[in-house]
C-alpha positions in Angstrom: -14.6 -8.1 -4.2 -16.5 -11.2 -5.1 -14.2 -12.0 -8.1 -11.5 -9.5 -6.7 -9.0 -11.6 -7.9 -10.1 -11.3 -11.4 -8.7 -8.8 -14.0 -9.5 -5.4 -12.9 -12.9 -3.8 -13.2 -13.2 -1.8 -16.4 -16.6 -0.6 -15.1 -14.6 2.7 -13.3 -12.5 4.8 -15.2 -9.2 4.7 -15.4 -7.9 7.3 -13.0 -4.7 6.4 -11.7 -3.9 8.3 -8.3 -0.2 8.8 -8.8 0.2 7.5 -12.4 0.0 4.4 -13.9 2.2 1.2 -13.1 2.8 -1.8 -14.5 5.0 -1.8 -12.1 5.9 -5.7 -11.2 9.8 -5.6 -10.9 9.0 -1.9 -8.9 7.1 -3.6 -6.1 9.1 -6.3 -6.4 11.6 -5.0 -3.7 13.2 -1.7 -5.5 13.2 1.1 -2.6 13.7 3.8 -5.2 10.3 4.0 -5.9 9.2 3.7 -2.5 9.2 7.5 -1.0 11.5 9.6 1.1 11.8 12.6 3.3 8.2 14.5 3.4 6.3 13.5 6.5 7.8 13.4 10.2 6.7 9.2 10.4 8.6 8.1 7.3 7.7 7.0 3.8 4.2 4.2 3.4 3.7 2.6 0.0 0.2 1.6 -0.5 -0.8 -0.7 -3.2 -3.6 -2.2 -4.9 -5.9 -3.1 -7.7 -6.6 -0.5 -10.1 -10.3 0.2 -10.3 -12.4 3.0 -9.3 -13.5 1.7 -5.3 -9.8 0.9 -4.7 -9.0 4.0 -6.1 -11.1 5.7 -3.9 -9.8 4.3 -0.3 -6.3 3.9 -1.1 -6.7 7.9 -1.4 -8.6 7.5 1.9 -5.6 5.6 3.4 -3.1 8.6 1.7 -5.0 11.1 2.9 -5.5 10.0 6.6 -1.7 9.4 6.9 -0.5 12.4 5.6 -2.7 13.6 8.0 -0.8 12.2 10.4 2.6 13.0 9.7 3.7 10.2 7.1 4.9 10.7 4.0 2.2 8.2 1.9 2.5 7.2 -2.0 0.3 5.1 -4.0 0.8 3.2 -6.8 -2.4 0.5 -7.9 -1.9 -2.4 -10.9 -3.9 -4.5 -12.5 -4.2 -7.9 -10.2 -3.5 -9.1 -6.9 -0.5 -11.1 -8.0 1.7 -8.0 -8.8 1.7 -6.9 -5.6 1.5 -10.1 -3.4 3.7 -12.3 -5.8 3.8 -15.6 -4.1 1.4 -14.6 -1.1 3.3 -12.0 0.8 3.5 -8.0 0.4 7.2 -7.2 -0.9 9.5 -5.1 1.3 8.5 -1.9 -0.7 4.8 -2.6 0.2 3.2 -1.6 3.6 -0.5 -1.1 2.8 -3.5 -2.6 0.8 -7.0 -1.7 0.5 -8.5 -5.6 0.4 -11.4 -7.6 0.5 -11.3 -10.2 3.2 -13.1 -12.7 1.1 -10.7 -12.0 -2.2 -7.1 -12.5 0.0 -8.1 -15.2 1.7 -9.2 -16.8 -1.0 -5.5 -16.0 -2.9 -3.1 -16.6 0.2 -5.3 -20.1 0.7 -4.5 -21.4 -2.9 -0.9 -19.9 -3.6 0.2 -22.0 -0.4 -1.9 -24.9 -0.7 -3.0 -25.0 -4.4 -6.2 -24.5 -6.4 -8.0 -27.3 -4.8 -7.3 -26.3 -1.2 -10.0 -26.9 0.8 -11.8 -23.0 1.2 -11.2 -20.9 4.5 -13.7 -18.7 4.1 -17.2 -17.9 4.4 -20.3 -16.0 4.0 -19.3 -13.8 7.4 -15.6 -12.3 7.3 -14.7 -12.7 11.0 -14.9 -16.5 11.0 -13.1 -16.1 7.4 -10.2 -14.2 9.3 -10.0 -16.5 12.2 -9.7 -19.5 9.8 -6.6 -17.7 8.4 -5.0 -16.7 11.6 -1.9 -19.2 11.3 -1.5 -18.5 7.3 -2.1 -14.6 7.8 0.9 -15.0 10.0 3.2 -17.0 8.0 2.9 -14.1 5.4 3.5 -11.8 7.5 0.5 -9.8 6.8 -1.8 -8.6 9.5 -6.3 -7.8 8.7 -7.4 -4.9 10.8 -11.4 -4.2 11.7 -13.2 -5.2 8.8 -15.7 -3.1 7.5 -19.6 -2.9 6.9 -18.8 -2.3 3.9 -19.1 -5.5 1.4 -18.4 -5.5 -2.0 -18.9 -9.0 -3.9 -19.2 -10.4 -7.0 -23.2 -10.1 -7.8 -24.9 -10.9 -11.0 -27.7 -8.8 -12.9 -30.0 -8.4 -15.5 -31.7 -5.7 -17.3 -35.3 -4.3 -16.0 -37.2 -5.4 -18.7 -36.1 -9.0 -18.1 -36.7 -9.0 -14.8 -40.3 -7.9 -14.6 -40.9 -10.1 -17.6 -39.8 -13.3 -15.7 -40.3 -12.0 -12.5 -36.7 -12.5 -11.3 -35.4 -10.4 -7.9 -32.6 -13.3 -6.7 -30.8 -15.5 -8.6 -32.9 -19.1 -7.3 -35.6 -17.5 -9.5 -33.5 -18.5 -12.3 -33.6 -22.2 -11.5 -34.2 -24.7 -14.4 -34.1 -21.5 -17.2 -31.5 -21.4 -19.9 -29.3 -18.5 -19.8 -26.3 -17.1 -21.5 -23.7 -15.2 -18.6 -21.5 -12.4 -19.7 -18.7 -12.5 -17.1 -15.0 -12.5 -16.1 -12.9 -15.2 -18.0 -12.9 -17.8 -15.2 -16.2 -17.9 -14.2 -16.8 -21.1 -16.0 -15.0 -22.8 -13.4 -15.7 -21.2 -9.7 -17.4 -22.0 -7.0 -18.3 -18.4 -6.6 -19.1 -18.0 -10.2 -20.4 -20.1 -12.5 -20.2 -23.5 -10.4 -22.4 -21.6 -8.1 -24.4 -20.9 -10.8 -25.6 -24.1 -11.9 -24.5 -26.3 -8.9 -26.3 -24.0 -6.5 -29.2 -22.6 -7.9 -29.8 -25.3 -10.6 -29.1 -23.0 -13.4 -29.5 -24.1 -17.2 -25.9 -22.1 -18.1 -25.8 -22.7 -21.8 -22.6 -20.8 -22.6 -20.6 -18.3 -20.8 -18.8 -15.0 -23.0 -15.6 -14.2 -21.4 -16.2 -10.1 -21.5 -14.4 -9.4 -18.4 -15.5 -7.9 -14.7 -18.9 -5.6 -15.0 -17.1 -4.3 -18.5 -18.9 -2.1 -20.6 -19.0 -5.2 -23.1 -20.8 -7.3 -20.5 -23.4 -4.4 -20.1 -23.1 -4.1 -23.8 -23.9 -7.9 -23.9 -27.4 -7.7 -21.6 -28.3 -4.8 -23.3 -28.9 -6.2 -26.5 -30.1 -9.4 -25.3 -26.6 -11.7 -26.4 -26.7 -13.0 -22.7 -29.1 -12.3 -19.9 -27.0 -12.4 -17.7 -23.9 -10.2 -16.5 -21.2 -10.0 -13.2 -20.6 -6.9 -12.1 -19.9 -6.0 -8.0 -22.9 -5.1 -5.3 -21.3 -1.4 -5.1 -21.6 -0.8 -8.8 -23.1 2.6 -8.8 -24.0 2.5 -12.6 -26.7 -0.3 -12.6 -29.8 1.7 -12.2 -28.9 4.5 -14.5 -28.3 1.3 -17.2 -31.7 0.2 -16.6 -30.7 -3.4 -14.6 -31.3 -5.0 -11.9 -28.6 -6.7 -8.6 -29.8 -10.0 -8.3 -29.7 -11.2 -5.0 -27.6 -13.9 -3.6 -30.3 -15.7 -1.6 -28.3 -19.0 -1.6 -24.7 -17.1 -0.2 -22.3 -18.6 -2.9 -20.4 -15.7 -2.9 -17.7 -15.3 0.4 -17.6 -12.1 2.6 -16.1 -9.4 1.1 -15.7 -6.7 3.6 -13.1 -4.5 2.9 -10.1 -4.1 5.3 -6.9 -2.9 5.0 -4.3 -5.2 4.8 -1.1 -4.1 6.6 2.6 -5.9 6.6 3.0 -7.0 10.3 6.5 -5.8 10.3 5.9 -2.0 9.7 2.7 -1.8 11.6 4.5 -3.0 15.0 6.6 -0.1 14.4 3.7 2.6 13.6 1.1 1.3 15.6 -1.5 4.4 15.5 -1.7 3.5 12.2 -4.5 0.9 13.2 -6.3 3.1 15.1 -6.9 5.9 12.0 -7.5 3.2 9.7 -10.2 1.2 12.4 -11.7 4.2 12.1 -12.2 4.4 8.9 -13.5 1.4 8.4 -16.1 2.2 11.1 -17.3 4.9 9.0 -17.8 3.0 5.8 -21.5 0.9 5.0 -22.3 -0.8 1.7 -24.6 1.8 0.8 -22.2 5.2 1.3 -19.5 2.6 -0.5 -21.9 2.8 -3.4 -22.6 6.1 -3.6 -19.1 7.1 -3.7 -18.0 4.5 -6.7 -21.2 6.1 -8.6 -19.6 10.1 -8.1 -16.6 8.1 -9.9 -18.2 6.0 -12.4 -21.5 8.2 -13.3 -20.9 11.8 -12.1 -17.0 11.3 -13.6 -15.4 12.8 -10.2 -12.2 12.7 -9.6 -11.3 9.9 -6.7 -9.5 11.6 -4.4 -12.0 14.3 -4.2 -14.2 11.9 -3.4 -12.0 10.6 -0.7 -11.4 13.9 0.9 -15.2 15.0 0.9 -16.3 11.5 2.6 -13.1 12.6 5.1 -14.6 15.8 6.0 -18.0 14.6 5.9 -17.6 12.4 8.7 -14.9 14.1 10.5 -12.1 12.0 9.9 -9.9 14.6 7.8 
């Protein structure tokens, strides 16, 4: 998630697992931060971007690991390029909770620029396959992806829709609208290309609010834009009286989540794939949602969401 390359959500608290990092020349290759002694398997840095779903399955990973005899650590920042730099984990990184659509998408254009022709698509195994030979120049390896999918989605409050009778976005076609979304959405494919491009939409002006903030709920709220981007996993939108508009058109790539895993470590802890496979066979869009709204409605802590989704399905 799928603008997953955009500023971190502000929609899910700000929990921070182990504390919070800015954390760029840390990742950047200083061990000292990276863990020692504890488990029997050694030290695993896991890393990500810091909103409330990653939150919640990097404490998955943690938690699984530790299970397992490593000694696991996370530390989450604010965008992908902290901890991928110029498309490749540094040495103190081992583990990421990703979206296939959203790394793809970033490896694709920090090699081969921000016209590169896309690799990926609506379904997330062809999107892998088509980034086999780049995957591996990175040294980065994508286990099972999930059921789960989290992408980029776009919604508007109740009222509108039964007004206009709106459920999917080609509804919109030929209307004039105001969007409330993440600061390059003008420009994307994915976004607001897609918007008008795609579906034909009259976009008179887009209000750079961020990624499903509270100021781009704010904004549909009170009628500045009727419009907003938020994620398909947002557990908040019903309880803020709006509506998920579907993507009947697909503009939006597959954004299963996976875990992405440097190649070097995992040929030397193997059963790691195994536990986190697992996990990811447990995981559907529709648990994924309930758990972010336990974080972002119900105010629960992430990792005791983590641990009771665990147990729940006998993981932990």
């Amino acid at each position: 998630m799928q603008l997953r390359r955009f500023a971190a959500s502000t929609l899910a608290i700000s929990t921070v697992l182990l504390g919070a990092a800015c954390a760029g020349d840390d990742l950047a290759g200083d061990d000292a931060d990276s863990g020692s002694g504890g488990g029997d398997k050694g030290a695993v840095k896991i890393s990500g971007q810091d909103f409330g779903e990653v939150q919640i399955v990097a404490s998955m990973y943690e938690q699984l690991l530790d299970a397992e005899g490593y000694d696991a650590s996370v530390q989450l920042v604010g965008t992908r390029d902290v901890y991928m730099g110029a498309g490749q984990f540094p040495e103190s990184i081992q583990l990421v909770p990703e979206y296939v659509g959203g790394i793809v998408d970033f490896l694709n254009t920090t090699e081969n620029g921000p016209d590169a022709e896309p690799l990926t698509t609506p379904d997330a195994d062809e999107s892998i396959d088509a980034a086999t030979d780049l995957l591996e120049s990175k040294g980065i390896t994508l286990l099972d992806p999930s059921a789960a999918v989290d992408t980029n989605a776009f919604f508007v409050t109740q009222e509108f829709s039964e007004a206009e009778g709106v459920t999917k976005l080609s509804d919109l076609e030929g209307m004039s609208v105001v969007v409330a979304a993440a600061e390059d959405c003008a420009d994307r494919t994915d976004c607001g290309k897609g918007l008008t491009e795609d579906y034909g939409i009259d976009v008179t002006e887009f209000l750079p609010l961020g990624f499903a903030s509270a100021d781009v709920f704010k904004s549909v709220k009170d009628g500045e834009s009727q419009l907003g981007l938020t994620s398909t996993t947002d557990g908040t939108l019903e309880s803020q009286g709006m509506v998920l508009l579907e993507d009947d058109k697909q503009i939006q790539p597959a954004q299963n989540l996976v875990p992405a895993v440097s190649t070097e470590w995992l040929a030397d802890n193997g059963d790691v794939e195994g536990i986190l496979n697992d996990l990811m066979a447990a995981l559907t869009t529709e648990k994924l949602t309930e758990l972010n709204g336990q974080v972002s409605v119900d105010r629960a802590k992430p990792e005791d969401v983590a641990q009771e989704f665990l147990e729940s399905e006998g993981l932990l």
